[in-house]
Every structure is written in structure tokens, then in C-alpha cells.
CHARMM internal coordinates of N, CA and C (Angstrom, degrees):
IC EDIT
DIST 1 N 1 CA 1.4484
DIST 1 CA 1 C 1.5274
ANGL 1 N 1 CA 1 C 110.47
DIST 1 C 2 N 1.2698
ANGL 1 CA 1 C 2 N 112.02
DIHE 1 N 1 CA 1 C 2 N -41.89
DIST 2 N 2 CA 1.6547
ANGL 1 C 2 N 2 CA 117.00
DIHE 1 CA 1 C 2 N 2 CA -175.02
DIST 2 CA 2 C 1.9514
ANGL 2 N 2 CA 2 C 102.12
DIHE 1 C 2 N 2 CA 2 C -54.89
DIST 2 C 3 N 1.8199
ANGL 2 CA 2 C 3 N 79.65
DIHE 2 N 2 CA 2 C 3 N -73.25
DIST 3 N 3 CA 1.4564
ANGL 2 C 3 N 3 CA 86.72
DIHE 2 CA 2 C 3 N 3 CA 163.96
DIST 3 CA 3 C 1.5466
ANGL 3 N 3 CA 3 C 144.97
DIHE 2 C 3 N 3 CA 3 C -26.43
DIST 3 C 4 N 1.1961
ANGL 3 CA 3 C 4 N 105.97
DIHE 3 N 3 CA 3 C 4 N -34.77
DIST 4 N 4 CA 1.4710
ANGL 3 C 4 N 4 CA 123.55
DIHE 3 CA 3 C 4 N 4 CA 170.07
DIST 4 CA 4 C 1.6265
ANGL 4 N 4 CA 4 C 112.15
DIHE 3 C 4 N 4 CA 4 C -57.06
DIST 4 C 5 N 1.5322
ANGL 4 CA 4 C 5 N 81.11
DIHE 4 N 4 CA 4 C 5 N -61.10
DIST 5 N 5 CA 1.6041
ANGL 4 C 5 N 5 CA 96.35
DIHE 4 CA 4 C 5 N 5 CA -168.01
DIST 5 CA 5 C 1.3772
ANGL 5 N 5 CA 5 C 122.41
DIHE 4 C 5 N 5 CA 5 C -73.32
DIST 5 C 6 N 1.2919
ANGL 5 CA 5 C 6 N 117.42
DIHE 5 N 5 CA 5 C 6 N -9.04
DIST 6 N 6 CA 1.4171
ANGL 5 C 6 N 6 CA 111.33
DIHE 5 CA 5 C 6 N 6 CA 176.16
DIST 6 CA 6 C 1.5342
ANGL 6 N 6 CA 6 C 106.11
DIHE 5 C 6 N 6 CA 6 C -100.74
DIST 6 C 7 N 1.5903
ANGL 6 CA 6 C 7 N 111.64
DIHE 6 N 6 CA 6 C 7 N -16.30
DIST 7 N 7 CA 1.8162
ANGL 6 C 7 N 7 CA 94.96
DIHE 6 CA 6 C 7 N 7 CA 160.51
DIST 7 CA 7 C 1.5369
ANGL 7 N 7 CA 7 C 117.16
DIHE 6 C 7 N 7 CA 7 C -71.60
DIST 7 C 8 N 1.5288
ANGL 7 CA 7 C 8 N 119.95
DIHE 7 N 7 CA 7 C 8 N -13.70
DIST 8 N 8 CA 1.3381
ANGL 7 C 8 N 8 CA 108.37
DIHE 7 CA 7 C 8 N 8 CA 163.67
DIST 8 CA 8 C 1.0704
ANGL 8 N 8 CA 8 C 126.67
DIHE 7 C 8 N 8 CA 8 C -72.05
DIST 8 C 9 N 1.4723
ANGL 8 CA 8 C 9 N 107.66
DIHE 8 N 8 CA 8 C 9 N -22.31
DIST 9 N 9 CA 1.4065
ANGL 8 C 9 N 9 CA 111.03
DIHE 8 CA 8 C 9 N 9 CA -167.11
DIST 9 CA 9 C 1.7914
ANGL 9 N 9 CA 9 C 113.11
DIHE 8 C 9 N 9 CA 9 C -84.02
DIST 9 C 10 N 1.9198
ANGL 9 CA 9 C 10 N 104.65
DIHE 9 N 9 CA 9 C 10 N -33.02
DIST 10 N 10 CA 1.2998
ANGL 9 C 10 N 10 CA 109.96
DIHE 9 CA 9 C 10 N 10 CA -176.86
DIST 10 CA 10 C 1.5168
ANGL 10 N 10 CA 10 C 112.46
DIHE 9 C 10 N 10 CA 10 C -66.47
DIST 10 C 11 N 1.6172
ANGL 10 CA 10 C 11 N 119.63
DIHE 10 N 10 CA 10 C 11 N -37.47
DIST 11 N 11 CA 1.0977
ANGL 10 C 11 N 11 CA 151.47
DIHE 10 CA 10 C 11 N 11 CA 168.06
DIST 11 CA 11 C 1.8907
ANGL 11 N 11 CA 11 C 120.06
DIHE 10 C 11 N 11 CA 11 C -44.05
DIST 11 C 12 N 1.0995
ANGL 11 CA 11 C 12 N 105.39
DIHE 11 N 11 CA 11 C 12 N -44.42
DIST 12 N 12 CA 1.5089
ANGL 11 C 12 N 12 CA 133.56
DIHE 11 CA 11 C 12 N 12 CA 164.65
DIST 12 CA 12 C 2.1373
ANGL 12 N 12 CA 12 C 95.09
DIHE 11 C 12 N 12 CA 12 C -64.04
DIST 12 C 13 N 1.1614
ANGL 12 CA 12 C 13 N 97.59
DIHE 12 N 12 CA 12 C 13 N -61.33
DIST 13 N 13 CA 1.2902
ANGL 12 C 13 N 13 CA 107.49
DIHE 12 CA 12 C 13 N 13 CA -161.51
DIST 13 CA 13 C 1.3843
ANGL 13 N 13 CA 13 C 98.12
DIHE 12 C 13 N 13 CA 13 C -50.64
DIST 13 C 14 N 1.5745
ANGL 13 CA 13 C 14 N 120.19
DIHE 13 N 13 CA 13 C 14 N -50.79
DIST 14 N 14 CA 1.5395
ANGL 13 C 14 N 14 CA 139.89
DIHE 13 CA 13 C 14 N 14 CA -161.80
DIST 14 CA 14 C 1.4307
ANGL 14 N 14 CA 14 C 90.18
DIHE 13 C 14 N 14 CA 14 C -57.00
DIST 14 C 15 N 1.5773
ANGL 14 CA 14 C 15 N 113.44
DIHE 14 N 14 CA 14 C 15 N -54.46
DIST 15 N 15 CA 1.6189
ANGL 14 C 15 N 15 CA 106.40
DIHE 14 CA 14 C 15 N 15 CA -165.12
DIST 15 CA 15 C 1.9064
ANGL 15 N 15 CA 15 C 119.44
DIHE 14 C 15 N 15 CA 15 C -54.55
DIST 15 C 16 N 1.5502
ANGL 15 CA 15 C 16 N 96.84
DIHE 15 N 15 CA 15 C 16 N -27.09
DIST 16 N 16 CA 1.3866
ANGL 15 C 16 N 16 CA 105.55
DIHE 15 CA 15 C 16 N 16 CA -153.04
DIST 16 CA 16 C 1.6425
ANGL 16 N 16 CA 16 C 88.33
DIHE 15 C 16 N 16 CA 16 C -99.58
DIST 16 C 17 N 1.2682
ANGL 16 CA 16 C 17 N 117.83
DIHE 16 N 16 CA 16 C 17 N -31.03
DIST 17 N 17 CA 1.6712
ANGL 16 C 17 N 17 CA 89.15
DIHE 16 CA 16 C 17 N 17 CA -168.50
DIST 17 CA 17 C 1.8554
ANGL 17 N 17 CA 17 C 86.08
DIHE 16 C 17 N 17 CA 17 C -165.11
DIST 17 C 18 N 1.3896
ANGL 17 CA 17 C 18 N 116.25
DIHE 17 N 17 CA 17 C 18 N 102.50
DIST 18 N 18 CA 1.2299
ANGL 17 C 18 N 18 CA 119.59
DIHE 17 CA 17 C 18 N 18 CA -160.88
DIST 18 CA 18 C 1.8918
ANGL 18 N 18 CA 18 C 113.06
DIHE 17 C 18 N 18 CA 18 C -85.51
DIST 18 C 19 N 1.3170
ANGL 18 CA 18 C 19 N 112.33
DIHE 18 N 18 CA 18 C 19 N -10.97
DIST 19 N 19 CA 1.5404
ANGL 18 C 19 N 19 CA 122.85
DIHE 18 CA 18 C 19 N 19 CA 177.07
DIST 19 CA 19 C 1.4148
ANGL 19 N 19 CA 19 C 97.01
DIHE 18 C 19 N 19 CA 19 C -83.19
DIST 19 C 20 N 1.3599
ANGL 19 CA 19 C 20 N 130.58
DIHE 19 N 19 CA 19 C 20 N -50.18
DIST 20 N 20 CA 1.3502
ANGL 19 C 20 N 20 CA 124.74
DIHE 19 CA 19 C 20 N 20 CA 158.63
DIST 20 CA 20 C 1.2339
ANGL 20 N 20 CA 20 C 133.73
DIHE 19 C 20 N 20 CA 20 C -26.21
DIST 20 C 21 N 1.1832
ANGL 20 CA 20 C 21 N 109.29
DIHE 20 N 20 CA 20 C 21 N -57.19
DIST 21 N 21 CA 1.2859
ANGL 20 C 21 N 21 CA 111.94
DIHE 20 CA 20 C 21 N 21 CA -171.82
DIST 21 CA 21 C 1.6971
ANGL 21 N 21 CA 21 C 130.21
DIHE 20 C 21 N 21 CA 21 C -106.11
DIST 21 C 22 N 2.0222
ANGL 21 CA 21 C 22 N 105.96
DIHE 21 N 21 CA 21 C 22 N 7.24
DIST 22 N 22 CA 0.9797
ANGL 21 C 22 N 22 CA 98.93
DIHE 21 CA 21 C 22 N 22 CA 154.32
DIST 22 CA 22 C 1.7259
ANGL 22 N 22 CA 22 C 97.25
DIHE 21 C 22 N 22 CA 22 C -96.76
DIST 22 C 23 N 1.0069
ANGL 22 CA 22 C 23 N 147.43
DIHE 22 N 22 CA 22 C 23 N -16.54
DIST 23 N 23 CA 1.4079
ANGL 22 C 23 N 23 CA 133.87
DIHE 22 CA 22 C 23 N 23 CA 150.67
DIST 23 CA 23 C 1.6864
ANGL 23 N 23 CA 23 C 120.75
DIHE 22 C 23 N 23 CA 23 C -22.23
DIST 23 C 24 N 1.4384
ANGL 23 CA 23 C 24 N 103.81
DIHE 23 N 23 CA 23 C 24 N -46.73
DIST 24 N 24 CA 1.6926
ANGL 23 C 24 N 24 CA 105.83
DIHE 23 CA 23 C 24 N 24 CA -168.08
DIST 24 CA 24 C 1.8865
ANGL 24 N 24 CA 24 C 93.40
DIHE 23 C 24 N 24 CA 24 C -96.40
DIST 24 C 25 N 1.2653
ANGL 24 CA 24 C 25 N 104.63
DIHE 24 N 24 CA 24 C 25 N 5.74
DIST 25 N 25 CA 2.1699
ANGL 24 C 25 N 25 CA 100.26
DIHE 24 CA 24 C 25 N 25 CA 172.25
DIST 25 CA 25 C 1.5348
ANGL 25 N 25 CA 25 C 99.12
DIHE 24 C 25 N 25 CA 25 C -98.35
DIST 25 C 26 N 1.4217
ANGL 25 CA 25 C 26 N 113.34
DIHE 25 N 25 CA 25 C 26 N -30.83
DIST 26 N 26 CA 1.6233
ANGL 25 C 26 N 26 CA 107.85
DIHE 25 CA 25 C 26 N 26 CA -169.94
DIST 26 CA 26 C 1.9640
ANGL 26 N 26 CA 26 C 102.77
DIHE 25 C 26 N 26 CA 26 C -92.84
DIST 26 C 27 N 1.2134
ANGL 26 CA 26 C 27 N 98.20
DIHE 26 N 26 CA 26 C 27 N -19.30
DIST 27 N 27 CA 1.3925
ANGL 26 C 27 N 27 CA 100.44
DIHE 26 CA 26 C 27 N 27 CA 176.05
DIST 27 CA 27 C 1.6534
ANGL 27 N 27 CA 27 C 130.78
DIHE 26 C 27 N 27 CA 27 C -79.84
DIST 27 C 28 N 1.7740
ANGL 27 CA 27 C 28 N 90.86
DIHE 27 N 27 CA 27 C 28 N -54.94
DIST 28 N 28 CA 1.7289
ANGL 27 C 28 N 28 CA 104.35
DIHE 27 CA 27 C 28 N 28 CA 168.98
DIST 28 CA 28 C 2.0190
ANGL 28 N 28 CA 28 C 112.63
DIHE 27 C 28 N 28 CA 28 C -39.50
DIST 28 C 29 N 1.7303
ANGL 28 CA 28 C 29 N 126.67
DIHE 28 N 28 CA 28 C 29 N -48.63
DIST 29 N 29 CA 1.5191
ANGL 28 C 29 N 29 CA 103.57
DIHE 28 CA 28 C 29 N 29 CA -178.77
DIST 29 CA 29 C 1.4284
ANGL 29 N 29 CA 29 C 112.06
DIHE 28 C 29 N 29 CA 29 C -48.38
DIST 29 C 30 N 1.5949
ANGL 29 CA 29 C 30 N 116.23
DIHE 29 N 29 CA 29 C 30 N -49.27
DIST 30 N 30 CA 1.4807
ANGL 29 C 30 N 30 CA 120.02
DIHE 29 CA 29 C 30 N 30 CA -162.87
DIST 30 CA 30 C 1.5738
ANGL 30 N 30 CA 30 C 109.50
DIHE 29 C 30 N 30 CA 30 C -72.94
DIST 30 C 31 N 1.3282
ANGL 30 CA 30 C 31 N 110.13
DIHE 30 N 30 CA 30 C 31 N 1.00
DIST 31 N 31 CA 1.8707
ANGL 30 C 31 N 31 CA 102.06
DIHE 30 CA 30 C 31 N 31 CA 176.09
DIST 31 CA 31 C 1.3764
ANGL 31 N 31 CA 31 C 83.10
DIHE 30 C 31 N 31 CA 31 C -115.15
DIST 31 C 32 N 0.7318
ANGL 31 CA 31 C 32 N 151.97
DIHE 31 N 31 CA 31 C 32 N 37.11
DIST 32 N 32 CA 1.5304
ANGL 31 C 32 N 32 CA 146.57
DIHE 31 CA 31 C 32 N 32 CA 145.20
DIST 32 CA 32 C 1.0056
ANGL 32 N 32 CA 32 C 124.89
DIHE 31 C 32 N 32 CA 32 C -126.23
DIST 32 C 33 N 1.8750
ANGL 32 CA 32 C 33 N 122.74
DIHE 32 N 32 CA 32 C 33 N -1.99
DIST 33 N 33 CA 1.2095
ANGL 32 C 33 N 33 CA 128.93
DIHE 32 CA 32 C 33 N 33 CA 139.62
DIST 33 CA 33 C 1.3517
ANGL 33 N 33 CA 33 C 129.10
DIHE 32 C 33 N 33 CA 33 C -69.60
DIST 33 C 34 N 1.3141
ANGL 33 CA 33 C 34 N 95.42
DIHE 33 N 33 CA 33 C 34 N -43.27
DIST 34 N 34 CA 1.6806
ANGL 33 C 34 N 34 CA 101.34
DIHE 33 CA 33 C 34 N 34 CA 160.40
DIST 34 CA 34 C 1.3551
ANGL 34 N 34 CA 34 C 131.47
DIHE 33 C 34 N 34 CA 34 C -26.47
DIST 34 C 35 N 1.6049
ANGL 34 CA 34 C 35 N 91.00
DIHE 34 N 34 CA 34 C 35 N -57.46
DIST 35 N 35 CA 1.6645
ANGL 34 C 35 N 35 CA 105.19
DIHE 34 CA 34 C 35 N 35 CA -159.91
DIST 35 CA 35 C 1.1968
ANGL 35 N 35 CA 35 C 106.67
DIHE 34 C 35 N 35 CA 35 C -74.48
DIST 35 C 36 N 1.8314
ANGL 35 CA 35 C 36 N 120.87
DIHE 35 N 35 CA 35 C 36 N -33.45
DIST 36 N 36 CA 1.2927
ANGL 35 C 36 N 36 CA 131.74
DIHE 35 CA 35 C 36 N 36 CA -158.17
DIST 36 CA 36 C 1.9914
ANGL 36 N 36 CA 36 C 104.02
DIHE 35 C 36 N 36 CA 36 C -46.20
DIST 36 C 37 N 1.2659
ANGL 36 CA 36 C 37 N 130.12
DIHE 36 N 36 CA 36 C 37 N -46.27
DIST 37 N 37 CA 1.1218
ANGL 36 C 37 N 37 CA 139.07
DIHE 36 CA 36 C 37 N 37 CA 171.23
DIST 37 CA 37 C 1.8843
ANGL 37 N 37 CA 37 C 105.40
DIHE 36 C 37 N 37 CA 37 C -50.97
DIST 37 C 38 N 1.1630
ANGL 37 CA 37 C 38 N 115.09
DIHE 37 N 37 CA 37 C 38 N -48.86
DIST 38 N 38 CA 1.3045
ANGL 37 C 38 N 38 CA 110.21
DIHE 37 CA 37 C 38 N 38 CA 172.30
DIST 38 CA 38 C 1.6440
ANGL 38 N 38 CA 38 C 115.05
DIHE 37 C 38 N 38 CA 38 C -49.61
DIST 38 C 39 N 1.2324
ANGL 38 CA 38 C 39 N 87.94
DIHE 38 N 38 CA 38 C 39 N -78.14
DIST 39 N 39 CA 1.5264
ANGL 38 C 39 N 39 CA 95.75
DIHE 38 CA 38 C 39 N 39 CA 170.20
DIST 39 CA 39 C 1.3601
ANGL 39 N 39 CA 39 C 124.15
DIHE 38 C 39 N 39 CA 39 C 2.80
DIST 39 C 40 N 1.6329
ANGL 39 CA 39 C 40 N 98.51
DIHE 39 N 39 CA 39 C 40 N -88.37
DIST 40 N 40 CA 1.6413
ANGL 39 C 40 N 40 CA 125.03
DIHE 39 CA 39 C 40 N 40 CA -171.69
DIST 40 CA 40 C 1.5212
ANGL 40 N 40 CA 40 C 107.56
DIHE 39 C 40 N 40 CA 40 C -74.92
DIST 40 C 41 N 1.3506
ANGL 40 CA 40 C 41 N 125.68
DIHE 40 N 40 CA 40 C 41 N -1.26
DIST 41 N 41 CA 1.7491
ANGL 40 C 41 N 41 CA 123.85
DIHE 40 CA 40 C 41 N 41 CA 147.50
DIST 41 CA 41 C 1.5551
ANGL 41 N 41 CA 41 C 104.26
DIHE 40 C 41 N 41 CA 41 C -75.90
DIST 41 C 42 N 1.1080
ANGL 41 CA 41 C 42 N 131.19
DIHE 41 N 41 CA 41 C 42 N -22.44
DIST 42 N 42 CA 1.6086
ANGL 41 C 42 N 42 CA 130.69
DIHE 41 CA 41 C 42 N 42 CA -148.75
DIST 42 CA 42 C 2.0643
ANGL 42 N 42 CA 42 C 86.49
DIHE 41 C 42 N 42 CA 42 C -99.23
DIST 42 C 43 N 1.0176
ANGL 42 CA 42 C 43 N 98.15
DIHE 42 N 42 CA 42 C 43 N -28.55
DIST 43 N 43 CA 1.9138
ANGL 42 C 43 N 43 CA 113.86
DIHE 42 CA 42 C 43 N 43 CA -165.22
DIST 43 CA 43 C 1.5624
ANGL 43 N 43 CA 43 C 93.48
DIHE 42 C 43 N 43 CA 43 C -81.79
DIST 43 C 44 N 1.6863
ANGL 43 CA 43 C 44 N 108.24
DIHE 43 N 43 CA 43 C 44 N -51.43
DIST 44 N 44 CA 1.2804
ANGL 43 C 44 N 44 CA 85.96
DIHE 43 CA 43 C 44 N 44 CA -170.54
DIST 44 CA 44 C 1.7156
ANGL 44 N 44 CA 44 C 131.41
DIHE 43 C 44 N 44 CA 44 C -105.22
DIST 44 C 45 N 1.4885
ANGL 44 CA 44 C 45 N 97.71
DIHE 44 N 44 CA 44 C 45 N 23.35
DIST 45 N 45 CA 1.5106
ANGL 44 C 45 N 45 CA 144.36
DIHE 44 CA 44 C 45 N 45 CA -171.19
DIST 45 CA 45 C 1.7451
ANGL 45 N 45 CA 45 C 95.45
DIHE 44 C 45 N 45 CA 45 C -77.37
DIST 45 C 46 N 1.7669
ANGL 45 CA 45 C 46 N 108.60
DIHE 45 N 45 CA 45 C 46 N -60.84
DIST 46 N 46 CA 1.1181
ANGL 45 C 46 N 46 CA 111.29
DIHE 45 CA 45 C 46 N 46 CA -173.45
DIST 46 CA 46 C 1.4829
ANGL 46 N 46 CA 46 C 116.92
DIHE 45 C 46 N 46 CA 46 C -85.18
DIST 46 C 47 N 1.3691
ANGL 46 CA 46 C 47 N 115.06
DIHE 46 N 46 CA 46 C 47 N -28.69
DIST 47 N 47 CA 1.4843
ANGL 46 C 47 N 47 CA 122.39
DIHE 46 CA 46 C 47 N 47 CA 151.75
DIST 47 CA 47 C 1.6644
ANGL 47 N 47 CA 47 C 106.53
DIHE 46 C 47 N 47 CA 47 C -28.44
DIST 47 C 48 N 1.0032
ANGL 47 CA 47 C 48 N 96.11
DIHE 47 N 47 CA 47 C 48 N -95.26
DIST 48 N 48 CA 1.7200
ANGL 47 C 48 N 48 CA 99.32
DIHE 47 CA 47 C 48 N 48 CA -172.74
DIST 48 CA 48 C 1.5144
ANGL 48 N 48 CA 48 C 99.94
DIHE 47 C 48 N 48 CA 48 C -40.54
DIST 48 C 49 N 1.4138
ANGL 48 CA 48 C 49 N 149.60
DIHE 48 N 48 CA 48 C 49 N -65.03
DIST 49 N 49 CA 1.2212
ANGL 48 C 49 N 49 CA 128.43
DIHE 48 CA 48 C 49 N 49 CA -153.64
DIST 49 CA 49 C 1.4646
ANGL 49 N 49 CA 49 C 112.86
DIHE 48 C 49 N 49 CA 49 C -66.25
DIST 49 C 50 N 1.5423
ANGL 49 CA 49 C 50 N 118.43
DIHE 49 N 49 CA 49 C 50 N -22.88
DIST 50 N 50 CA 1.2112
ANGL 49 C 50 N 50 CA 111.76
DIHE 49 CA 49 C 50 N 50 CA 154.68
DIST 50 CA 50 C 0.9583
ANGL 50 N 50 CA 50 C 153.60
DIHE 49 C 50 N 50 CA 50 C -81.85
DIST 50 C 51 N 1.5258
ANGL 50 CA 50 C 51 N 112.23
DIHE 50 N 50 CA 50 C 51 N -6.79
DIST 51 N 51 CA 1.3541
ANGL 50 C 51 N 51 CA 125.81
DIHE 50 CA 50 C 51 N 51 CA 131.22
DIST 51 CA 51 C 1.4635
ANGL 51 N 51 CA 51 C 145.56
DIHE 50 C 51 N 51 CA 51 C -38.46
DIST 51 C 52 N 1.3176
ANGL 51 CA 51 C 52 N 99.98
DIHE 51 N 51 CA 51 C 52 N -55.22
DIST 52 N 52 CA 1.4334
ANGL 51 C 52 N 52 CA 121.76
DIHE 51 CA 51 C 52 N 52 CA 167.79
DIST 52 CA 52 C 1.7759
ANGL 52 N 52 CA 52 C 98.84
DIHE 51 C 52 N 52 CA 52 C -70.65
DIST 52 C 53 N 1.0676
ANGL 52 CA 52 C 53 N 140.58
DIHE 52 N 52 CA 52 C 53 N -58.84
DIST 53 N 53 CA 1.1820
ANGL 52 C 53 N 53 CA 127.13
DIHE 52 CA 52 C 53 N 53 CA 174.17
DIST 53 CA 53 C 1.5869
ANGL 53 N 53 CA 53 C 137.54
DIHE 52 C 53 N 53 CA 53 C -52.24
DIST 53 C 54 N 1.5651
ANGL 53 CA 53 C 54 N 102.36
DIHE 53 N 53 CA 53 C 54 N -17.63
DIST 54 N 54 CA 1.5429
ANGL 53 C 54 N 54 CA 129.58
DIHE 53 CA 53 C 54 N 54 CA -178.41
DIST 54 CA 54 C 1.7879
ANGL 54 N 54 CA 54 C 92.70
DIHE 53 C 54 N 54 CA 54 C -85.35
DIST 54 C 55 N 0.9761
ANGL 54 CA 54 C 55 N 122.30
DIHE 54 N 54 CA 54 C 55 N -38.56
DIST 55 N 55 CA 1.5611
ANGL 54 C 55 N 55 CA 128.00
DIHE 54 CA 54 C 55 N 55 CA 179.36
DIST 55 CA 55 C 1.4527
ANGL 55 N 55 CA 55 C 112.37
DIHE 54 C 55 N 55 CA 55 C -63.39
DIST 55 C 56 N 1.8174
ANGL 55 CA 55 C 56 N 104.45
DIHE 55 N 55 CA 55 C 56 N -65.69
DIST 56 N 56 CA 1.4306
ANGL 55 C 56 N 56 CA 98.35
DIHE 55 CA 55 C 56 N 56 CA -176.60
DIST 56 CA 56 C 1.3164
ANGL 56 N 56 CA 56 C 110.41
DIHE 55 C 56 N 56 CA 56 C -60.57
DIST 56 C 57 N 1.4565
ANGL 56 CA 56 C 57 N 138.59
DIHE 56 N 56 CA 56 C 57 N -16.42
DIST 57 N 57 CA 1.3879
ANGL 56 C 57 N 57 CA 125.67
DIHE 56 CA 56 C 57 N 57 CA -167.67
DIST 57 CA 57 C 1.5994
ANGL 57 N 57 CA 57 C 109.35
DIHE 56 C 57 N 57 CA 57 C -104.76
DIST 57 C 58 N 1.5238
ANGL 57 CA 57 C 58 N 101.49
DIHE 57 N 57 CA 57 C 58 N 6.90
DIST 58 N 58 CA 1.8625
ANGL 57 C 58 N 58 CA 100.50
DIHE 57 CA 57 C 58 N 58 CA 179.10
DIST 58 CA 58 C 1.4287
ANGL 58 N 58 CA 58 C 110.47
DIHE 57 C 58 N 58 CA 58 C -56.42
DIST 58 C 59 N 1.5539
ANGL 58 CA 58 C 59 N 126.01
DIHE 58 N 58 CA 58 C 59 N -44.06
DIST 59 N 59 CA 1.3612
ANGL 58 C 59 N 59 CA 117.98
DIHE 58 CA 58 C 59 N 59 CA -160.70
DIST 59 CA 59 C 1.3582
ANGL 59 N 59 CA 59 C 113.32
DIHE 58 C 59 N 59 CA 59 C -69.34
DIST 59 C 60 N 1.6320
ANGL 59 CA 59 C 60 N 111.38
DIHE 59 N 59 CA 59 C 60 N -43.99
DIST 60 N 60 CA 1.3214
ANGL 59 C 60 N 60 CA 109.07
DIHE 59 CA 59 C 60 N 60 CA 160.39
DIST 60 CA 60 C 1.8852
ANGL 60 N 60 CA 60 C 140.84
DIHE 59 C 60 N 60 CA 60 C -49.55
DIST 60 C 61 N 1.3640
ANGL 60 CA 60 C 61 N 80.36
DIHE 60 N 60 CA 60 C 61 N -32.20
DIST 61 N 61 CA 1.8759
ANGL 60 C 61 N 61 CA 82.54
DIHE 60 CA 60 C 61 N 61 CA 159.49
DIST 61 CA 61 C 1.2218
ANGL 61 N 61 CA 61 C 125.46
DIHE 60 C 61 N 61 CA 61 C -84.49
DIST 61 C 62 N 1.1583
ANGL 61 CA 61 C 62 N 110.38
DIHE 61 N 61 CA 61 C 62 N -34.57
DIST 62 N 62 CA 1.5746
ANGL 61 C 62 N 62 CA 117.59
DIHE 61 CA 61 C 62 N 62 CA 168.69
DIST 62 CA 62 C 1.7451
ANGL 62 N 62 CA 62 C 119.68
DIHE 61 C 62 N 62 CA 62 C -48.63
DIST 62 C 63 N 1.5698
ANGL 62 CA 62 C 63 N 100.92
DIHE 62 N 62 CA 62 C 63 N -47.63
DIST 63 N 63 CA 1.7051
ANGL 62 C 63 N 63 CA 109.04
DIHE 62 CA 62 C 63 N 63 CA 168.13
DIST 63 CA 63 C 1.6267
ANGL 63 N 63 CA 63 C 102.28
DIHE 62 C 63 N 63 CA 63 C -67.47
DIST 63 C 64 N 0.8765
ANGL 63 CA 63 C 64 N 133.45
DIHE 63 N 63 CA 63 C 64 N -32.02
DIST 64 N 64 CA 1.3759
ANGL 63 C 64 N 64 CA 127.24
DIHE 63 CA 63 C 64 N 64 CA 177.43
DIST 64 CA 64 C 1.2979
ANGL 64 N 64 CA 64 C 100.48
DIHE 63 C 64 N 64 CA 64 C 102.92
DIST 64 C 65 N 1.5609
ANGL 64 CA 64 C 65 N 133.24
DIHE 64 N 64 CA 64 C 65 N 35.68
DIST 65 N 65 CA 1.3259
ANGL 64 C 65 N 65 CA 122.78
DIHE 64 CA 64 C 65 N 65 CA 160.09
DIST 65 CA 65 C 1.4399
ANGL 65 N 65 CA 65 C 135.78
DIHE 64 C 65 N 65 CA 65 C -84.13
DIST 65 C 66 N 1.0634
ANGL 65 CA 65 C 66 N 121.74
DIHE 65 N 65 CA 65 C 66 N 155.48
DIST 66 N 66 CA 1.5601
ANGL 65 C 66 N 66 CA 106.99
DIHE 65 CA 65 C 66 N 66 CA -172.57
DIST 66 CA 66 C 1.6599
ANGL 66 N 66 CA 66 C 102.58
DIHE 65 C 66 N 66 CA 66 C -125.10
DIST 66 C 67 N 1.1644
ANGL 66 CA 66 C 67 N 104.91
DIHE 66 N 66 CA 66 C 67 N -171.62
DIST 67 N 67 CA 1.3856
ANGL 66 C 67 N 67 CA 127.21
DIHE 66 CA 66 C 67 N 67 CA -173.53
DIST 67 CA 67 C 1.5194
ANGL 67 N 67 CA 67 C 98.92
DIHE 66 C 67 N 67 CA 67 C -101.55
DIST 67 C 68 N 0.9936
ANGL 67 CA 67 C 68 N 136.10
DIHE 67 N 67 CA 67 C 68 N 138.65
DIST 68 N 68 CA 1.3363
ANGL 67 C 68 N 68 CA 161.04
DIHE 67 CA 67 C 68 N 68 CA 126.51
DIST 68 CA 68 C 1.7854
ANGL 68 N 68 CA 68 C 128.13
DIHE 67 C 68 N 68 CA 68 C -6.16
DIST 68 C 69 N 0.5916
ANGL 68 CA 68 C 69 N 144.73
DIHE 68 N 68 CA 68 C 69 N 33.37
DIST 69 N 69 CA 1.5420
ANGL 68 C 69 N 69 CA 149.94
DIHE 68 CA 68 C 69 N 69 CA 178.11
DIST 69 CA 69 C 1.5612
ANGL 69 N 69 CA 69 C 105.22
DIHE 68 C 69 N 69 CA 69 C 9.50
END
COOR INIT
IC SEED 1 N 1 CA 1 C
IC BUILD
């Protein structure tokens, strides 16, 4: 769906101003190389907190308590 929509949108762009928008085709791989390092800190950011959170809550599962609805 994202995908969809941003070829309309680049596509839109092409119609209206075409130096523009091969600017944002040669540009968009390298900002998404960029980020790729963000990303996989953000992946393994929540990894660990759910780890650490799967820990503090072992004893309580172990007694067989639950959460509350």
C-alpha cells in the first residue's frame, strides 16, 4: 500500500516538475541506505527490552499469574 502510493506520488511529482523528481529516484536508495543502520539499532533496541522484560516477568508466569483483563 505504501508502495503504491508513493509511485503516485513520485509520478505526480514527474508530471509537475521532472528534475525534481528524478532527484528524489537517484536520492530515495541513498536515504534508505542511510537509515538501514538506524533501523537495525531500533530492531535490536526492542529485542533486548523484550528480553529483559520476558525475564523480569518469568517468576510471575512460572506462579501462574496473569494479568487482569
Amino acid at each position: 500500500m505504501r508502495f503504491a502510493l508513493l509511485v503516485v506520488v513520485w509520478c505526480v511529482l514527474l508530471l509537475l516538475c521532472w528534475p525534481l523528481a528524478v532527484l528524489v529516484a537517484v536520492l530515495f536508495p541513498l536515504l534508505w541506505l542511510l537509515a538501514l543502520p538506524f533501523r537495525l539499532a531500533y530492531a535490536l533496541t526492542e529485542a533486548a527490552f523484550a528480553l529483559i522484560r520476558a525475564l523480569l516477568f518469568l517468576p510471575a508466569r512460572v506462579l501462574g499469574l496473569r494479568r487482569r483483563p
